[in-house]
C-alpha positions as a Markdown table, in Angstrom:
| # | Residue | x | y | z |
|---|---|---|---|---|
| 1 | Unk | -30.8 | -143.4 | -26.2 |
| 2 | Unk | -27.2 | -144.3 | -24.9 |
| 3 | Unk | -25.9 | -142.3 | -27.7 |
| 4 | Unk | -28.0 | -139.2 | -26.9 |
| 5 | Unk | -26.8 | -139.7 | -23.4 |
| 6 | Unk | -23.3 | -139.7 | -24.4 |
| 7 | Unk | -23.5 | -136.7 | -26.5 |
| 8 | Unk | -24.9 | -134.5 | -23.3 |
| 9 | Unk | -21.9 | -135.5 | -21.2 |
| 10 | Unk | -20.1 | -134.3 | -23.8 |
| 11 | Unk | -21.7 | -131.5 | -24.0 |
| 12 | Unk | -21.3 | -130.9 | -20.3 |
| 13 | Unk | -18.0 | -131.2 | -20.1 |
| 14 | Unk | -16.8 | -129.4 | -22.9 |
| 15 | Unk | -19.7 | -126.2 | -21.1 |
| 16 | Unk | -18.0 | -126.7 | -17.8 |
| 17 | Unk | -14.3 | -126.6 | -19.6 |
| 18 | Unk | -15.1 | -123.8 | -20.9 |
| 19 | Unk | -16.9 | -121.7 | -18.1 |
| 20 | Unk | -13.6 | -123.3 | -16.1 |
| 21 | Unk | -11.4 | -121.5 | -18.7 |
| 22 | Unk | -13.2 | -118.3 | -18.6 |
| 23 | Unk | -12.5 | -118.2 | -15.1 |
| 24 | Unk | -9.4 | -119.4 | -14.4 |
| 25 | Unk | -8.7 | -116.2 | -17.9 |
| 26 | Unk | -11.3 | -113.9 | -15.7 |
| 27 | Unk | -8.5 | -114.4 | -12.8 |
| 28 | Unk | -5.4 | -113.9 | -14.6 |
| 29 | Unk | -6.5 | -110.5 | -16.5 |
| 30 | Unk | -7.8 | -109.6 | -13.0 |
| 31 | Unk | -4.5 | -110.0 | -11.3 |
| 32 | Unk | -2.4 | -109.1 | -13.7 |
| 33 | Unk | -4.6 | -105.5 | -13.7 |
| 34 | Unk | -4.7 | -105.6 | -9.5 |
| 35 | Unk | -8.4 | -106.3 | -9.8 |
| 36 | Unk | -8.1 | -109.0 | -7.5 |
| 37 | Unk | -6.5 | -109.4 | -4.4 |
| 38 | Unk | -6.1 | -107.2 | -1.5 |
| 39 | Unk | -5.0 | -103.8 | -2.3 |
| 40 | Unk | -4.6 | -100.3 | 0.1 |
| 41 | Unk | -4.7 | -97.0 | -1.5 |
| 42 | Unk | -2.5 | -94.6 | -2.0 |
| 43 | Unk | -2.5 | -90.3 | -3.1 |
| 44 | Unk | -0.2 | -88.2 | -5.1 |
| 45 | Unk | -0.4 | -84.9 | -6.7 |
| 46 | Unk | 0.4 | -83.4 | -9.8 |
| 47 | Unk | 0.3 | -80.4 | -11.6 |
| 48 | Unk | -0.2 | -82.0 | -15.4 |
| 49 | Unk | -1.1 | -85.7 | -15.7 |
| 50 | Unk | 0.1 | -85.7 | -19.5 |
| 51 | Unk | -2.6 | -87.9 | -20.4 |
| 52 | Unk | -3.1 | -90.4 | -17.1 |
| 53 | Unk | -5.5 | -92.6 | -17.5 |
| 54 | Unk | -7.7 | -94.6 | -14.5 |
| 55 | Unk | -6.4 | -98.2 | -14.9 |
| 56 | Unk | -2.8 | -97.5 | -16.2 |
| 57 | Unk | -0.4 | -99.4 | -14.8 |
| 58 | Unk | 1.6 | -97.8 | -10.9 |
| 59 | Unk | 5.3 | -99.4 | -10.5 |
| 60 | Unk | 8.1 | -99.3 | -7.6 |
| 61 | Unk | 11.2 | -99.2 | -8.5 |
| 62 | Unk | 10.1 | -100.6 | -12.4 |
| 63 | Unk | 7.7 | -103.5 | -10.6 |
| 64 | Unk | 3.8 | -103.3 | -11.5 |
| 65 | Unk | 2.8 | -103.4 | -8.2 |
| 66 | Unk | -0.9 | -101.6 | -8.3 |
| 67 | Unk | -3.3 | -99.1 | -11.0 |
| 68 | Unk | -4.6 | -95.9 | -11.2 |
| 69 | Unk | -8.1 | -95.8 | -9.2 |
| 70 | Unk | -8.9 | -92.2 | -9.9 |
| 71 | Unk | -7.8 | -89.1 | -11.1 |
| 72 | Unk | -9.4 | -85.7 | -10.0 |
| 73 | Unk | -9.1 | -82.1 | -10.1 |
| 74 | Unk | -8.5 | -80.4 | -6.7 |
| 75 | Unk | -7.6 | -76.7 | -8.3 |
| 76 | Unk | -6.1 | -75.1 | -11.2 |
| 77 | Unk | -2.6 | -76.3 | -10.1 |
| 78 | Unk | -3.2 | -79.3 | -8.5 |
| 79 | Unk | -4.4 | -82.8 | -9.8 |
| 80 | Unk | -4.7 | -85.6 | -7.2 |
| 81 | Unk | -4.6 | -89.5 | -8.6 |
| 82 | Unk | -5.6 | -92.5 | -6.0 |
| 83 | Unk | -3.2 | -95.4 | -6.3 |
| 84 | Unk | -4.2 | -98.8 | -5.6 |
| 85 | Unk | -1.4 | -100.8 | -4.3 |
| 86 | Unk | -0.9 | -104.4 | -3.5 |
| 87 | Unk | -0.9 | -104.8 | 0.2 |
| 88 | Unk | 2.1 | -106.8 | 0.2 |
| 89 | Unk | 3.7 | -103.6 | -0.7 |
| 90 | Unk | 2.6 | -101.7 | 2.8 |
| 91 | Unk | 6.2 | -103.2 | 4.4 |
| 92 | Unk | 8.2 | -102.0 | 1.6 |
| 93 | Unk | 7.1 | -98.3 | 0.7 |
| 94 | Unk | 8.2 | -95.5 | 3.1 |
| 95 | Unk | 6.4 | -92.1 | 3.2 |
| 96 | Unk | 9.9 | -90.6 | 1.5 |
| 97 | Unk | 9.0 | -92.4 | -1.6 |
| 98 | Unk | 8.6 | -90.2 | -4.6 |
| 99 | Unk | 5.8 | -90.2 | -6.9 |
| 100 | Unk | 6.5 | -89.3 | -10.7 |
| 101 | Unk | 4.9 | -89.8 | -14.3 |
| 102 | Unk | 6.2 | -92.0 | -16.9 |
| 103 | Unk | 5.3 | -93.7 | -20.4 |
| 104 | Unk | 5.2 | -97.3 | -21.4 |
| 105 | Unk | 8.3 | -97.2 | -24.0 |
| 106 | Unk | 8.6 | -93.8 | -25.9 |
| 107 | Unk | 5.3 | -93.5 | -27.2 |
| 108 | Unk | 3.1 | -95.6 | -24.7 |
| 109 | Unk | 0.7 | -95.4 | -22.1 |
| 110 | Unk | 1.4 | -93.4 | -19.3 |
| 111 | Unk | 2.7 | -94.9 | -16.0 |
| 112 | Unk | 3.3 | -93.6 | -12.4 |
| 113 | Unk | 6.5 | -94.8 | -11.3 |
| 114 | Unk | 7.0 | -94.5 | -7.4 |
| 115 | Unk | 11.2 | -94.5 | -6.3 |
| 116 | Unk | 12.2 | -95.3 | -2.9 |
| 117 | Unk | 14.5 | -92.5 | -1.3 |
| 118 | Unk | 17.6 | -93.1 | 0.7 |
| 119 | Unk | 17.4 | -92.0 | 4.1 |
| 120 | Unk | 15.4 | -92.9 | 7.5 |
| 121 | Unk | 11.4 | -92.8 | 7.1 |
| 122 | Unk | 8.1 | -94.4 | 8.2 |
| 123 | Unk | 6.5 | -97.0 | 6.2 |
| 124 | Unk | 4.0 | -96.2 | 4.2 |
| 125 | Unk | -0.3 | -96.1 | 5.5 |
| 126 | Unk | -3.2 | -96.4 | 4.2 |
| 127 | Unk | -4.7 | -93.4 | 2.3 |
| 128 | Unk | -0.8 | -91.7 | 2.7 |
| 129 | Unk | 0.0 | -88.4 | -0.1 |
| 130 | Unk | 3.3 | -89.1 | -1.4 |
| 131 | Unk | 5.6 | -86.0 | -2.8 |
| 132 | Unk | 5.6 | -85.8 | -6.1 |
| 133 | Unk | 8.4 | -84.6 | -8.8 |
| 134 | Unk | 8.0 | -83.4 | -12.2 |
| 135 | Unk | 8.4 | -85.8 | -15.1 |
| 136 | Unk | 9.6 | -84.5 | -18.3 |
| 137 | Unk | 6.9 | -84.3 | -20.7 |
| 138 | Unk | 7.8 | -85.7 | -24.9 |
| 139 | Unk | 6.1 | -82.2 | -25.5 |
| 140 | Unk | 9.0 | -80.4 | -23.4 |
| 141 | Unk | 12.0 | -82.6 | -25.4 |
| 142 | Unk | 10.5 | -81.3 | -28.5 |
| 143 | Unk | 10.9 | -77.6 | -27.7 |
| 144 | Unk | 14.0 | -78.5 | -25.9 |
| 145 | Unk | 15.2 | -79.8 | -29.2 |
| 146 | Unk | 14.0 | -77.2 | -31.5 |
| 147 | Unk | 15.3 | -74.7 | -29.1 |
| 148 | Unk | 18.4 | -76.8 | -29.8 |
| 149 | Unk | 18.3 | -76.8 | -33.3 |
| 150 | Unk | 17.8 | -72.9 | -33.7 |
| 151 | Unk | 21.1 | -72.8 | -31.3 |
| 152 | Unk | 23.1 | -74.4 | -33.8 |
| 153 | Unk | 21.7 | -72.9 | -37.0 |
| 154 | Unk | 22.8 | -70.3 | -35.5 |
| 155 | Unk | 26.3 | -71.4 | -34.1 |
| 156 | Unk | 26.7 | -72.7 | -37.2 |
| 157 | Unk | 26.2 | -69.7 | -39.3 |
| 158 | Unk | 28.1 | -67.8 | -37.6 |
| 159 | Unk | 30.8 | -70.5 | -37.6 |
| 160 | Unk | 30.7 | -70.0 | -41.4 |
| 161 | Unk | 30.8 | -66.8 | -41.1 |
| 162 | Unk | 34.0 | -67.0 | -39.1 |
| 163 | Unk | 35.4 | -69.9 | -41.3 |
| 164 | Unk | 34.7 | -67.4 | -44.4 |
| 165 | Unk | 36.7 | -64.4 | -42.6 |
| 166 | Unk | 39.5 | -66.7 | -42.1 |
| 167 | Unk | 39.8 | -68.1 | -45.6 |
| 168 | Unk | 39.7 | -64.4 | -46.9 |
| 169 | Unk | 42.2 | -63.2 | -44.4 |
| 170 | Unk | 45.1 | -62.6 | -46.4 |
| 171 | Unk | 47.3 | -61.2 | -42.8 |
| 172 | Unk | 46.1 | -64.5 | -41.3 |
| 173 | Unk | 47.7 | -66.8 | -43.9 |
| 174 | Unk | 50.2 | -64.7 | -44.3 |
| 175 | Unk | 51.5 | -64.8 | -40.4 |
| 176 | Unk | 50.3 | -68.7 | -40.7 |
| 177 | Unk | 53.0 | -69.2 | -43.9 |
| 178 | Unk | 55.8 | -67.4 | -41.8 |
| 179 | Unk | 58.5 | -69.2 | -40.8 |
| 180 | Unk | 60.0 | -67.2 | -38.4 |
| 181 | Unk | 56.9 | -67.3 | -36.3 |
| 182 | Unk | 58.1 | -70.5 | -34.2 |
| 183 | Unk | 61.5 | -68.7 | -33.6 |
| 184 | Unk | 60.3 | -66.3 | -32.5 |
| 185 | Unk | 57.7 | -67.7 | -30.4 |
| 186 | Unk | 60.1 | -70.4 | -28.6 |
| 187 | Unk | 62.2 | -67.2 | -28.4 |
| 188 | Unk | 59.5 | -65.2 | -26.3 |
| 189 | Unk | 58.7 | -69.2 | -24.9 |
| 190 | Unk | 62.6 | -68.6 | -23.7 |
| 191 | Unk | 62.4 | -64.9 | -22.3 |
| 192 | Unk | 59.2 | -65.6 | -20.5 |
| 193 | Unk | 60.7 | -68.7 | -18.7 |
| 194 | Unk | 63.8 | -66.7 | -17.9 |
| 195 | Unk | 61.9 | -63.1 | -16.6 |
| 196 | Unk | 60.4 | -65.6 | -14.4 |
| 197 | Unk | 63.0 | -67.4 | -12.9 |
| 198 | Unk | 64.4 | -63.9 | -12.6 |
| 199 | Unk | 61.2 | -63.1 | -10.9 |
| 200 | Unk | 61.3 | -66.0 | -8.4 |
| 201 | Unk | 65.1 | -64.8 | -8.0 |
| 202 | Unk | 63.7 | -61.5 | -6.8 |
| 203 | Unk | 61.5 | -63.0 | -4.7 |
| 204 | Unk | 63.8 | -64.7 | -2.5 |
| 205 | Unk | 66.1 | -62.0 | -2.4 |
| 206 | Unk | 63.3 | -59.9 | -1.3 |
| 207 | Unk | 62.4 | -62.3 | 1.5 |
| 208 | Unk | 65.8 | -62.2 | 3.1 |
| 209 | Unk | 65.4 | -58.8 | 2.9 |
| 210 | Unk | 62.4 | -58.9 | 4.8 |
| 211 | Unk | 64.2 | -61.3 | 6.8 |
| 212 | Unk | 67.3 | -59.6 | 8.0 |
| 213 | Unk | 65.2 | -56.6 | 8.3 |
| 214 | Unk | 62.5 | -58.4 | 10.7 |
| 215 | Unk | 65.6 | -59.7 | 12.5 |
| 216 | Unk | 68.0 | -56.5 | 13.1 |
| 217 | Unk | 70.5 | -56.6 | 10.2 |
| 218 | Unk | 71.8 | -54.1 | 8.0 |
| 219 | Unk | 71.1 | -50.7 | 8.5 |
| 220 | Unk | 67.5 | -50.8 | 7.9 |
| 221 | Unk | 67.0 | -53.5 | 10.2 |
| 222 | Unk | 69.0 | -51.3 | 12.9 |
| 223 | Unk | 66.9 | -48.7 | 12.1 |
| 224 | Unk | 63.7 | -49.9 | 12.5 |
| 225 | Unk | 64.4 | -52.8 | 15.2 |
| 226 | Unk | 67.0 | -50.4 | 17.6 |
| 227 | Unk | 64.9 | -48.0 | 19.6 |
| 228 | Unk | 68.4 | -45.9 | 20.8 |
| 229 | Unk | 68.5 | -45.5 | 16.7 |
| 230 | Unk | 65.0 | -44.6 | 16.3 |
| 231 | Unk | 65.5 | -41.9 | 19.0 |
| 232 | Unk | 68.8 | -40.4 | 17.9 |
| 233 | Unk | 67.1 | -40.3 | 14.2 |
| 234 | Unk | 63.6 | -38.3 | 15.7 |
| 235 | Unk | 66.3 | -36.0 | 17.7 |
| 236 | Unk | 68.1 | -35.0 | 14.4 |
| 237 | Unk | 64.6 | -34.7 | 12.3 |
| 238 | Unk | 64.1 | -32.0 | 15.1 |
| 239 | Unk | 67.1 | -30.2 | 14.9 |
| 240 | Unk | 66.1 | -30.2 | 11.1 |
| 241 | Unk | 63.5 | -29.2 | 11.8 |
| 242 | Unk | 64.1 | -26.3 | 13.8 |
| 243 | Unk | 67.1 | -25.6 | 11.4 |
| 244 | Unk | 64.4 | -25.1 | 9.0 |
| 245 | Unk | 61.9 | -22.5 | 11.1 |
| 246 | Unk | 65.2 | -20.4 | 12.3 |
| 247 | Unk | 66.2 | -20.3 | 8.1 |
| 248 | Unk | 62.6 | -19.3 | 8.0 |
| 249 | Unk | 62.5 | -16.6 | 10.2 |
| 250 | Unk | 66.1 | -15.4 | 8.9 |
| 251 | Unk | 64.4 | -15.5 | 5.6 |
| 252 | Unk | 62.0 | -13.1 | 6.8 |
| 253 | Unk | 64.6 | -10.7 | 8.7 |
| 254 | Unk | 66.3 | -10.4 | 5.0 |
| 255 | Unk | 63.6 | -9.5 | 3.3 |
| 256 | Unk | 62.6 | -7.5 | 5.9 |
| 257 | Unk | 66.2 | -5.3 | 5.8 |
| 258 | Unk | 66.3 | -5.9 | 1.6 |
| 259 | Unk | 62.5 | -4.1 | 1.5 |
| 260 | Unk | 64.3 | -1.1 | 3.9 |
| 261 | Unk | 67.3 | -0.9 | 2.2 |
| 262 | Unk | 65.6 | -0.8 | -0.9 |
| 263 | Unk | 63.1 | 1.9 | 0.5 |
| 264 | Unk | 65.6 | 3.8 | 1.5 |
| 265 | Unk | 67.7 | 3.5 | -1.8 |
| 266 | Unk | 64.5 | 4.5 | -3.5 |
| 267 | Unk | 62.7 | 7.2 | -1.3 |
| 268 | Unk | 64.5 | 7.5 | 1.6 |
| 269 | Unk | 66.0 | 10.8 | 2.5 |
| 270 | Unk | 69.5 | 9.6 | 2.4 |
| 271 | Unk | 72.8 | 10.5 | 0.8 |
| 272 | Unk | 72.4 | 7.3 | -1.1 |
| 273 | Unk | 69.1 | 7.7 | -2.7 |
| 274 | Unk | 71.0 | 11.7 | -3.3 |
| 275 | Unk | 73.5 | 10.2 | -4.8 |
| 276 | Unk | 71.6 | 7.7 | -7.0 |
| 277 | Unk | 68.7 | 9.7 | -7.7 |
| 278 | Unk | 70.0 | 13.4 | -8.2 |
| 279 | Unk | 72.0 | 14.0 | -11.6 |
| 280 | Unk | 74.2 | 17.0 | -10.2 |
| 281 | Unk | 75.1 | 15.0 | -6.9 |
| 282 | Unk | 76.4 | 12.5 | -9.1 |
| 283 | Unk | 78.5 | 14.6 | -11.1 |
| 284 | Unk | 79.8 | 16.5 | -8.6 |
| 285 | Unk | 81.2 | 13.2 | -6.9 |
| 286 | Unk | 82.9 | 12.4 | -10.1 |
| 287 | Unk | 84.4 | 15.4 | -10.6 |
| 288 | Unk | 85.4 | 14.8 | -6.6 |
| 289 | Unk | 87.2 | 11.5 | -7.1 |
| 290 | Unk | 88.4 | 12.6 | -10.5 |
| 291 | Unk | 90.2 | 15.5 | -8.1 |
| 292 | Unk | 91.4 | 13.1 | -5.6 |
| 293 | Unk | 92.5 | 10.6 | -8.2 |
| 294 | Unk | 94.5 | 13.8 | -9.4 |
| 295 | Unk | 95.3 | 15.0 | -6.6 |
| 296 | Unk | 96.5 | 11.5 | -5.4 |
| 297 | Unk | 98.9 | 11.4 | -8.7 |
| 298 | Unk | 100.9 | 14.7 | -7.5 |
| 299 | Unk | 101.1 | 13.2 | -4.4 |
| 300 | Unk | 102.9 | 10.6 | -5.4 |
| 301 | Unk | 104.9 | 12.2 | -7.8 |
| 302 | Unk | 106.2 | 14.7 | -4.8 |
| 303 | Unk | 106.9 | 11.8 | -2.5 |
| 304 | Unk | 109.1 | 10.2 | -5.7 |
| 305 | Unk | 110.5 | 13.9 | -5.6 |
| 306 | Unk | 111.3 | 14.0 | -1.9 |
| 307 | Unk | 113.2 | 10.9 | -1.9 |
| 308 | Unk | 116.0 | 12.0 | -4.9 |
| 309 | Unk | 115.8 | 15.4 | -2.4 |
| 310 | Unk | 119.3 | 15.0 | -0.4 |
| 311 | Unk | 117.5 | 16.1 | 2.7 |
| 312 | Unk | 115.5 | 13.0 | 2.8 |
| 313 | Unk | 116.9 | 10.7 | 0.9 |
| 314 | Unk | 119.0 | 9.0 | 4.1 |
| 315 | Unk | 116.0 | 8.8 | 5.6 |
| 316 | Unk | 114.2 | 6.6 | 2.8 |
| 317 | Unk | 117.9 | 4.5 | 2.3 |
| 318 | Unk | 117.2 | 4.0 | 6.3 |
| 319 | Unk | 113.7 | 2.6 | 5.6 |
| 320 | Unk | 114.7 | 0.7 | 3.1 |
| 321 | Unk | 117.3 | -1.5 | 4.7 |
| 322 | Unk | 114.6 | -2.2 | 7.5 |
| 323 | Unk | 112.2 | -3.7 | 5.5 |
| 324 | Unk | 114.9 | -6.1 | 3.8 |
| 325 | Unk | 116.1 | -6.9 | 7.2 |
| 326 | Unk | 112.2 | -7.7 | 8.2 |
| 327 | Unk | 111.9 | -9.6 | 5.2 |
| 328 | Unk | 114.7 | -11.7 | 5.7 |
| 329 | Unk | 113.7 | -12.7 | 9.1 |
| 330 | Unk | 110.2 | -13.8 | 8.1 |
């Protein structure tokens, strides 16, 4: 009987151990999944969930601190998940607070990871929407990185290609395997660093230029600075100019006389366009001066033959000695 006794306590205890167990286990899964304790709730929206499930895990700033309530379809761009936060939390969260979607390690469960903002903001309330951002999805690194990959097949075919030109290029090794190439260049090296000194040279002399110009020297700077200058120079530009419309107008007078004279040579009624024009008037003024040339000829010999005459020739003697005398007082 006592031992029958002593087997049901022992039976008891090890019943109540284990129902004590079971809770105390019940308790710990419960917290550690925010099934117990006091909780507020919180909204977000997405446009793809990626495979959200109700009960995955919610963190701020990488602490668990709630689950996943609910997810549900508002529209075909819009999914809205329920948060269930630990109320501890309501102090800490402000409505800035981002909401985005994550992943337990690179291939694990998916997580929405909530990341305080900097900058001034209310704290959080019950039943809030926090702004969302969009999480990069393992599907969108993949055709990132095969959209990578075809990049640099192709870089790198054509970087063969150009690797191939070059080892054919027989100008290319050729200019490579000359020795003359780094004279020359560190001479150009030298001519370039000397046109530009000259160049800077230039400049400044240019600036005094400018300088003395702006201030009055030389005889640009008296031109443009002195106004008595500027005057006399517009007062000679007119006299130019009117220089130039009277040689104008001249112009015109002379062609004006040329055109008559040369109407008048031509068809005028004249004894020069006779004499020109008409054969016989011509002829019979050569055969005039040929007379007078003739006739001129026995004057002269006549006038030789009156001074040897010893009627006239005091007379010439007379005129003679004159003119000496005349030319000896000059």
């Amino acid at each position: 009987m006592a031992k029958q006794i002593n087997n049901l306590v022992k039976l008891g205890i090890f019943v109540v151990s284990g129902i004590l167990i079971l809770i105390i286990a019940l308790f710990l899964i419960g917290k550690n999944q925010h099934l117990i304790g006091s909780h507020f709730p919180l909204r977000t929206h997405f446009s793809n969930v990626g495979g959200l499930r109700t009960g995955n895990n919610v963190r701020y700033a990488g602490i668990e601190v709630g689950t996943v309530k609910s997810i549900e379809i508002m529209n075909d761009t819009t999914i809205e998940v329920t948060m269930m936060i630990g109320r501890e939390l309501k102090s800490v969260i402000r409505k800035n607070a981002q909401a985005s979607l994550g992943a337990d390690g690179l291939m694990g469960n998916k997580v929405v990871n909530i990341m305080p903002v900097t900058g001034p903001a209310e704290l959080i309330s019950e039943g809030d929407l926090l702004p969302s951002q969009r999480s990069i999805e393992f599907d969108d690194i993949l055709r990132t990185m095969a959209s990578t990959v075809d990049n640099i097949n192709y870089i790198s075919g054509n970087l063969k290609e150009t690797v191939s030109k070059v080892n054919n290029s027989k100008g290319l090794w050729k200019l490579l395997a000359d020795t003359s190439l780094a004279t020359n260049l560190r001479r150009a090296s030298h001519n370039l660093e000397r046109a530009t000194l000259n160049a800077e040279k230039m400049t400044v002399d240019v600036r005094d230029i400018i300088a003395d110009v702006k201030s009055g020297k030389g005889p640009a700077g008296t031109i443009l600075r002195d106004t008595a200058m500027a005057v006399s120079l517009k007062a000679s530009i007119d006299q130019l100019q009117k220089i130039a419309e009277d040689a104008g107008i001249l112009a015109v007078d002379l062609d004006s006389m040329v055109s008559k004279i040369n109407n008048d040579v031509q068809a005028g009624p004249g004894p020069v366009n006779l004499a020109l024009k008409d054969t016989a008037v011509s002829g019979n003024i050569r055969r005039t001066l040929a007379h007078v040339e003739k006739g001129t000829a026995s004057f002269n010999e006549n006038m030789e033959a009156l001074k040897h005459n010893f009627l006239f020739r005091g007379y010439f003697k007379k005129q003679a000695k004159e003119k000496a005398k005349t030319d000896q007082n000059k």
